[in-house]
C-alpha positions in Angstrom: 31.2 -36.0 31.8 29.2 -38.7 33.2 29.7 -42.4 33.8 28.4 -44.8 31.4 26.4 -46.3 33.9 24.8 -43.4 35.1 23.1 -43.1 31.4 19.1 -43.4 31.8 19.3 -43.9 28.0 21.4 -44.7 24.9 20.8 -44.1 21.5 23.0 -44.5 18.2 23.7 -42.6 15.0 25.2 -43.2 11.5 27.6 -41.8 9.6 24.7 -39.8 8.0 23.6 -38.3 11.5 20.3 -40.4 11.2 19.0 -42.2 14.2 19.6 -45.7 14.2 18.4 -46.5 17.4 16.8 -45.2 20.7 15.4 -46.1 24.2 13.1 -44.0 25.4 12.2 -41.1 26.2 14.6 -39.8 23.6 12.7 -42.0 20.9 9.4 -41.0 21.7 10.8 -37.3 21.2 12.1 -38.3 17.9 8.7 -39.7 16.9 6.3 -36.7 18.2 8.5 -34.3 16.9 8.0 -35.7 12.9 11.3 -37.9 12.5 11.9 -41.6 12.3 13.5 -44.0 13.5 15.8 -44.7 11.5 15.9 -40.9 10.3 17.4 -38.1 10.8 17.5 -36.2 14.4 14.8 -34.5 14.6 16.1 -31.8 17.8 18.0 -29.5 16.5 20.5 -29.1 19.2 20.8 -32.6 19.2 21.6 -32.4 15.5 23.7 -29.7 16.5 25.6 -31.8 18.7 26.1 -34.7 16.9 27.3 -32.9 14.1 29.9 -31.1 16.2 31.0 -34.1 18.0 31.6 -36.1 14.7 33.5 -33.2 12.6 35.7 -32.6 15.7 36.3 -36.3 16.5 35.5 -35.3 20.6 33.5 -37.3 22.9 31.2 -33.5 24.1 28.6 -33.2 26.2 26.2 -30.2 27.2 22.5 -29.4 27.9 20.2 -29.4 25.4 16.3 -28.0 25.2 13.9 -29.2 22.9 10.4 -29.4 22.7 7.1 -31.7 21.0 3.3 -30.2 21.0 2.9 -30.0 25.2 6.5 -30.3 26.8 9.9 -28.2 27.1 12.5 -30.5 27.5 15.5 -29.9 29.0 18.2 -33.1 28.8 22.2 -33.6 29.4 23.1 -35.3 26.3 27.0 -36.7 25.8 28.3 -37.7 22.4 30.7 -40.1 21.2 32.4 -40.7 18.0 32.4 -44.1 16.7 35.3 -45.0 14.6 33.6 -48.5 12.9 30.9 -46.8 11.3 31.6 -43.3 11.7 28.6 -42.2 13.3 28.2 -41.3 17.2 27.0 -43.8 20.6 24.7 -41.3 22.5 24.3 -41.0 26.1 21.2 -39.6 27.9 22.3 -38.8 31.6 19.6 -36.2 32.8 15.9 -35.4 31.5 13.0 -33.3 32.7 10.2 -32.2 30.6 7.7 -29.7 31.8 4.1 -28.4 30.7 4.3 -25.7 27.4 3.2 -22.0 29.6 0.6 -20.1 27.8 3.1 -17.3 27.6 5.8 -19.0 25.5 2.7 -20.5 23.0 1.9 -16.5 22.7 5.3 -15.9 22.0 5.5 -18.3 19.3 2.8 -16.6 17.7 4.3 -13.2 18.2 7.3 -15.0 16.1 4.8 -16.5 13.5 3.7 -12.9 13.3 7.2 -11.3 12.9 7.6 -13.8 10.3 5.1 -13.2 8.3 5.7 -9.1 8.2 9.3 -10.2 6.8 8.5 -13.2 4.2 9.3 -12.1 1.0 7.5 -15.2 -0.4 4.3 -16.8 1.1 2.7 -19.9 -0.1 -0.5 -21.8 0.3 0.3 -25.4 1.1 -2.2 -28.5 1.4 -1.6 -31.1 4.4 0.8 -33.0 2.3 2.7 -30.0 1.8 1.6 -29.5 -1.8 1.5 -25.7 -3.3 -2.1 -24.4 -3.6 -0.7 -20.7 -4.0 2.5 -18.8 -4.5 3.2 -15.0 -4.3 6.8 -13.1 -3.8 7.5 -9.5 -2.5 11.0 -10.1 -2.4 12.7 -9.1 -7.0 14.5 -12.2 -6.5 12.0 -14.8 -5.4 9.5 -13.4 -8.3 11.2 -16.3 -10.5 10.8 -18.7 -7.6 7.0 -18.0 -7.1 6.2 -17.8 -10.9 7.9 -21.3 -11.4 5.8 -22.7 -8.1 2.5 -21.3 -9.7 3.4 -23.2 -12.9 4.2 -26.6 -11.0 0.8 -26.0 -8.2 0.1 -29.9 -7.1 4.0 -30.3 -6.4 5.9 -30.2 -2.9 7.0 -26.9 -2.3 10.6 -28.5 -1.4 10.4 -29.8 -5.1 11.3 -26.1 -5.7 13.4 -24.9 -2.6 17.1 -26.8 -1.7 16.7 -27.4 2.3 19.5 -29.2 2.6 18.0 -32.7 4.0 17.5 -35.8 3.0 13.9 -36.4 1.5 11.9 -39.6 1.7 11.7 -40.0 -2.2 9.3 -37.4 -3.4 7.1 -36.9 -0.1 9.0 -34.0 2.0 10.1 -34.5 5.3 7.7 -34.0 8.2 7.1 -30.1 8.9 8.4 -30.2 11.8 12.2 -30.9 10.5 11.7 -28.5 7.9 10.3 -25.8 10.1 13.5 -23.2 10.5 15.5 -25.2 8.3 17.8 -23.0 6.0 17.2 -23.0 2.5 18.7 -22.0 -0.8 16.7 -20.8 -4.3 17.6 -21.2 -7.4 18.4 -17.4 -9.0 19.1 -15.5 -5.4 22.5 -15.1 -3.8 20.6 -14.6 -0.3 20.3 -17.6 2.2 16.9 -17.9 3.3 15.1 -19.6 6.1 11.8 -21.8 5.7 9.1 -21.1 8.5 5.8 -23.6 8.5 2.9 -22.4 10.1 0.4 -25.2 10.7 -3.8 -24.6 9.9 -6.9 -26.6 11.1 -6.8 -28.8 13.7 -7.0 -30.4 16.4 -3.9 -32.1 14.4 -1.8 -29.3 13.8 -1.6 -29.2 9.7 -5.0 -30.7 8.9 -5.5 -27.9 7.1 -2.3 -27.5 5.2 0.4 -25.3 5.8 1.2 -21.9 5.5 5.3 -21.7 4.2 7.1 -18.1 4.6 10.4 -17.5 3.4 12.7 -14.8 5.5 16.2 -13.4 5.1 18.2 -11.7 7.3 20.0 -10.1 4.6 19.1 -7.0 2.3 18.1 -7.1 -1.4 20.5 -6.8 -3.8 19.0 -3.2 -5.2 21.1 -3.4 -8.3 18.4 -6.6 -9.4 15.7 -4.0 -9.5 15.0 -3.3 -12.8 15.4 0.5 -13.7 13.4 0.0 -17.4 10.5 1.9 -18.0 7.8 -0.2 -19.7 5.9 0.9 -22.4 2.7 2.5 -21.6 4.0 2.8 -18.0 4.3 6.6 -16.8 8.1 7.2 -15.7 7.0 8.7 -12.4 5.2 5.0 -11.3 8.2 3.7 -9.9 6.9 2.7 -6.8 5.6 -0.7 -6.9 8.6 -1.9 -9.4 11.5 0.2 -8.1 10.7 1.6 -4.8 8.6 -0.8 -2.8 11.2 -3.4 -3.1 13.9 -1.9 -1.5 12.1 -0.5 1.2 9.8 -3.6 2.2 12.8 -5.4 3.8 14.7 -3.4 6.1 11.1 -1.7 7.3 10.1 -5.3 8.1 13.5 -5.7 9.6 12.8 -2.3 11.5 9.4 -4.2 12.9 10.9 -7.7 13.9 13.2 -5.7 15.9 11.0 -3.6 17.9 8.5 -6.5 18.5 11.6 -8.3 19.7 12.5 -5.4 22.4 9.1 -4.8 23.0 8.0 -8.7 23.7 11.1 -8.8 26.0 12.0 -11.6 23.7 15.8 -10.6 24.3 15.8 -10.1 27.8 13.7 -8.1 30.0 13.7 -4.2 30.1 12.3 -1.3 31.7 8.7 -0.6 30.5 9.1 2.7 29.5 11.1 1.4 26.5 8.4 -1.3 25.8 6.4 1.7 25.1 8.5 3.1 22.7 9.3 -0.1 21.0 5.4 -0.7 20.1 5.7 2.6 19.0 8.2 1.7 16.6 6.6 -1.3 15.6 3.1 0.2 15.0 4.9 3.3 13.0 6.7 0.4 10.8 3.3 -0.5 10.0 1.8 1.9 9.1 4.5 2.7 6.9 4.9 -0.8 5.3 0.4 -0.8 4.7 1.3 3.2 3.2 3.8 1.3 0.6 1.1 -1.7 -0.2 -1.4 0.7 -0.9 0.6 3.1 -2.9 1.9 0.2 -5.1 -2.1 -1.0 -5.5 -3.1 2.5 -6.5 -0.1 2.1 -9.4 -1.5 -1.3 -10.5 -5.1 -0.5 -10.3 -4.5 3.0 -12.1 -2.7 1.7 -15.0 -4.3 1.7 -18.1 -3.2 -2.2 -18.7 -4.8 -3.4 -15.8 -6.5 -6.2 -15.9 -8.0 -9.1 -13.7 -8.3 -12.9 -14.1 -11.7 -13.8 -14.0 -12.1 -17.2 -12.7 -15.0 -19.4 -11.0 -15.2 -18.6 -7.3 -17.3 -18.6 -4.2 -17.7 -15.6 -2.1 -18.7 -17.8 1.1 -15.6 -19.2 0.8 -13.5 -16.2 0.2 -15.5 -14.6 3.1 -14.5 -17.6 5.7 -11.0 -17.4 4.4 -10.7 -13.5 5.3 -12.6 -14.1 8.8 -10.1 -16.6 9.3 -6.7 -14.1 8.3 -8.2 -11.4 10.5 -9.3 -13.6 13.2 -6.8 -12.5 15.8 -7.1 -8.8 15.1 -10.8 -9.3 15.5 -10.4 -10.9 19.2 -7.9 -8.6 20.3 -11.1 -5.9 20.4 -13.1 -8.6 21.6 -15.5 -8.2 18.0 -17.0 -11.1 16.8 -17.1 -12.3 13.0 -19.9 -13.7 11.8 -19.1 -16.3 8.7 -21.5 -17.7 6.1 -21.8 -21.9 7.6 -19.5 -24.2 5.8 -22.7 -25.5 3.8 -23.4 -22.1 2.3 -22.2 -21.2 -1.6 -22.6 -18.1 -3.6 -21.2 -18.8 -7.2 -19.2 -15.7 -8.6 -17.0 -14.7 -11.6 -13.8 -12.8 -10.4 -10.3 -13.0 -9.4 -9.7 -14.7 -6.2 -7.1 -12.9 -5.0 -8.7 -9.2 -5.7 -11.9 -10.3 -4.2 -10.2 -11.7 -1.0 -8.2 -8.2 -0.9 -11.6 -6.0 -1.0 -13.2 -8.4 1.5 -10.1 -7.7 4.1 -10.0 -3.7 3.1 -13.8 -3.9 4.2 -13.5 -6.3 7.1 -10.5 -4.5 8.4 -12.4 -1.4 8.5 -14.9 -3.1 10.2 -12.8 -3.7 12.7 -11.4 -0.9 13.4 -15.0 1.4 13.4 -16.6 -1.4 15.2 -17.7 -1.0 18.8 -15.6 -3.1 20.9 -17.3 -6.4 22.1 -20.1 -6.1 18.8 -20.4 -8.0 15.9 -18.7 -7.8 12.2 -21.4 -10.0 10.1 -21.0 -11.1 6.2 -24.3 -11.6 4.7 -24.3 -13.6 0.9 -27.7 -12.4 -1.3 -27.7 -12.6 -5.1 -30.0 -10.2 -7.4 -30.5 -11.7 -10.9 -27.3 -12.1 -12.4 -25.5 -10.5 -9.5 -24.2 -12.1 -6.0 -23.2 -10.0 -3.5 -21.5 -10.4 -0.3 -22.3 -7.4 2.5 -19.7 -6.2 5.7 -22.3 -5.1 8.2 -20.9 -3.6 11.2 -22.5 -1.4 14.5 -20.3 1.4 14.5 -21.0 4.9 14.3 -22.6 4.8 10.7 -22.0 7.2 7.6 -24.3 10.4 7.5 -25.0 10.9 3.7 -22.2 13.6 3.0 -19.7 11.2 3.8 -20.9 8.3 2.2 -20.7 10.4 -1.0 -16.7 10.7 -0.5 -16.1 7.9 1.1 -14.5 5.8 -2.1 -12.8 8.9 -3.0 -9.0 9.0 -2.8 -7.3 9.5 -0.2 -10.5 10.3 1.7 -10.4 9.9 5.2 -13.4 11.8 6.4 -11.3 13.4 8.8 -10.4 10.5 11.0 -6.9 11.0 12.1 -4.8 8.2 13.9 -6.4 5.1 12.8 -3.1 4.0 10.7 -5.5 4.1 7.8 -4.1 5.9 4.1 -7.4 7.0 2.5 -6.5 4.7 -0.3 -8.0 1.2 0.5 -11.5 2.0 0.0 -10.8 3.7 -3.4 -8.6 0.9 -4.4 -11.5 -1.8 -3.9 -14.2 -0.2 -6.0 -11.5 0.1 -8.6 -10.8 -3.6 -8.5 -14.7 -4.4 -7.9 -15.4 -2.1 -11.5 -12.5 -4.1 -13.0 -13.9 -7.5 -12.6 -17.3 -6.3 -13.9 -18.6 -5.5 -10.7 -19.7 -2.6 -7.8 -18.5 -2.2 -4.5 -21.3 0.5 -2.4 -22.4 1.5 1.1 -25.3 1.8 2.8 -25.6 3.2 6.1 -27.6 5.5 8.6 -25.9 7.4 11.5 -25.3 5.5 14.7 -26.5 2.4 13.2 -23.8 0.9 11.2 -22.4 0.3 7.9 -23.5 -1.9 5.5 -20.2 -2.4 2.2 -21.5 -4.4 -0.8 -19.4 -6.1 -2.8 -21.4 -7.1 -5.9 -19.9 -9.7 -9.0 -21.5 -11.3 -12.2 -23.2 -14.3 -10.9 -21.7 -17.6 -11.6 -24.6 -19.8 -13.4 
């Protein structure tokens, strides 16, 4: 332990473990990383620490890392127990703080990524952490994201028990709750809350996006094993089988990406190799189970949309902006409608942003590497369109005939791709009262067309 007098700074906690008061640097820390002074400690391991030291009734003392925006930190911390007010003196004897490298920012967004392949519930949140949108893959948080699509306007922690202290009604800043471990209302799992900022250059001027993940499996006996009526016996695998499977595949993923990433520790390359292997065989398997459980829901006789107001310029930014990293990793560039364009439509949101990422994905993938992806917006009468023109290889007439046919691949092999996204879109395009076509000439490109009723 170190002398007193050998501190470089002191700081003090309540009984509460909020921060009472601070020198600096450790206060400036508290404040970039979202907490207040007084508030609770916004470093984790300090948390950590002060929570250990006050249960046990021990003066302790280790290293601790933490980080804000630009810096790692690195700090010898020691903790004391104060019996007046029961909270904790805190002693800062050691501090060094050194530039983020680009390589742990890529491994944060190989995390982000991880995340997202294992959230069994994603929401849409606005910068004051507000739901916008709410969807579950997970049986037991299908209550959870019905009851935030009823209550859309309110925080999402309105919803979800964190387990820290709120500010009244506004949540705590996203940075505290970032990680934080979280319980829902109806699931026996424990679940932990990941924030991903959007927009910039203030990270979360564009809202949030809020992923839920547990490390544990489903409980398969919530699955419901009732045939509905007018549902065929044999289309079990959106409602029984998807499910079950979605979790431990994503599981399966995170894993190798972890090994493969060298996350863990580092590792001969050889077994790099075979962990992306994994990984991208998880995927392809997890997209198989999507698209099987679409073809159920677009195939049923019930099947319906929700026809709303919407504009495909927007929808079109938004599905440039989800495949944006997939586009630069082939070096293709997406061309967007400006923010000043509008193309009025009738149709479901969601289904209309699903086509547009089946047809920019494609895209994509076909697309010479280094060309350009373009969306173009036109309307016809009482029709508005919204074209995915690429400069690959092109169609020759044969194959654009069969091209929206199931399971059609026109005999590419490889590609990850199940033959079924394609069909699935013009399904959903017919639904909503609309056309989904192609247009294309060998060795020049593809031109898809999404057509909807125009929005007067």
């Amino acid at each position: 332990m170190a002398n007193a007098a050998s501190y470089i700074a002191h700081a003090r906690t309540d009984g509460e473990d909020r921060l009472i008061e601070a020198d600096e640097p450790l206060a400036g820390l508290q404040l970039r990383a979202g907490g207040e002074i007084p508030g609770t400690i916004a470093s984790p391991a300090l948390l950590e620490l002060v929570r250990k030291a006050r249960r046990l009734g021990l003066k302790l003392g280790q290293p601790i890392k933490a980080r804000d925006e630009n810096e790692l930190i690195t700090a010898w911390v020691e903790v004391t127990p104060q019996d007046s007010d029961g909270g904790c003196a805190i002693g800062l004897a050691h501090w060094q703080a050194a530039e983020v490298p680009a390589d742990d920012a890529a491994a944060a967004e190989r995390r982000t990524e991880v995340d997202r392949d294992l959230a069994e519930l994603t929401a849409r949140l606005d910068p004051q952490q507000r739901v916008l949108a709410a969807s579950a893959a997970g049986v037991d948080l299908e209550p959870l994201a019905e009851r935030m699509r009823e209550g859309l306007g309110r925080a999402w922690t309105d919803f979800v028990d964190v387990g820290r202290e709120q500010n009244g009604r506004d949540p705590l800043h996203w940075r505290l709750l970032d990680g934080a471990a979280a319980r829902v209302v109806g699931s026996s799992r424990q679940w932990r809350a990941a924030l991903v900022p959007l927009g910039g250059p203030e990270p979360g001027a564009g809202g949030f996006e809020l992923l839920l993940t547990s490390d544990q499996p489903p409980d398969t006996t919530s699955v419901s094993r009732r045939v509905e009526p007018g549902v065929p016996r044999h289309a079990a695998i959106g409602r029984e089988i998807a499910p079950v499977l979605r979790q431990p595949i994503a599981r399966i993923i995170a894993n190798a990406e972890t090994i493969r990433t060298q996350l863990a520790g580092p590792l001969a390359e050889q077994y790099s190799i075979y962990a992306a292997d994994i990984a991208a065989a998880g995927q392809h398997l997890l997209a198989l189970i999507d698209d099987l459980s679409d073809l159920e829901v677009v195939e049923s006789e019930a099947f319906s949309t929700a026809p709303d107001r919407i504009d495909l310029a927007d929808v079109a930014r938004r599905a440039a902006g989800i495949l944006g990293v997939r586009a630069q990793e082939r070096g293709i560039r997406v061309a967007v409608p400006g923010d000043d364009e509008k193309m009025p439509a009738i149709g479901e949101f969601r289904r209309v942003l699903q086509v547009l990422l089946n047809l920019l994905g494609n895209a994509i993938r076909y697309a010479p590497e280094g060309s350009t992806v373009t969306f173009k917006l036109d309307r016809r009468k009482d029709r508005a369109r919204v074209t995915v023109a690429d400069r690959g290889e092109g169609l020759t007439p044969e194959q654009q005939a069969r091209v929206f046919e199931k399971f059609e691949r026109l005999g590419r092999s490889g590609d990850g791709g199940s033959g079924l996204g394609l069909y699935i879109s013009r399904r959903l395009a017919r639904t909503m009262q609309g056309e989904l076509t192609v247009r294309s000439t060998p060795g020049k490109g593809a031109r898809f067309t999404l057509e909807l009723p125009a929005d007067e």
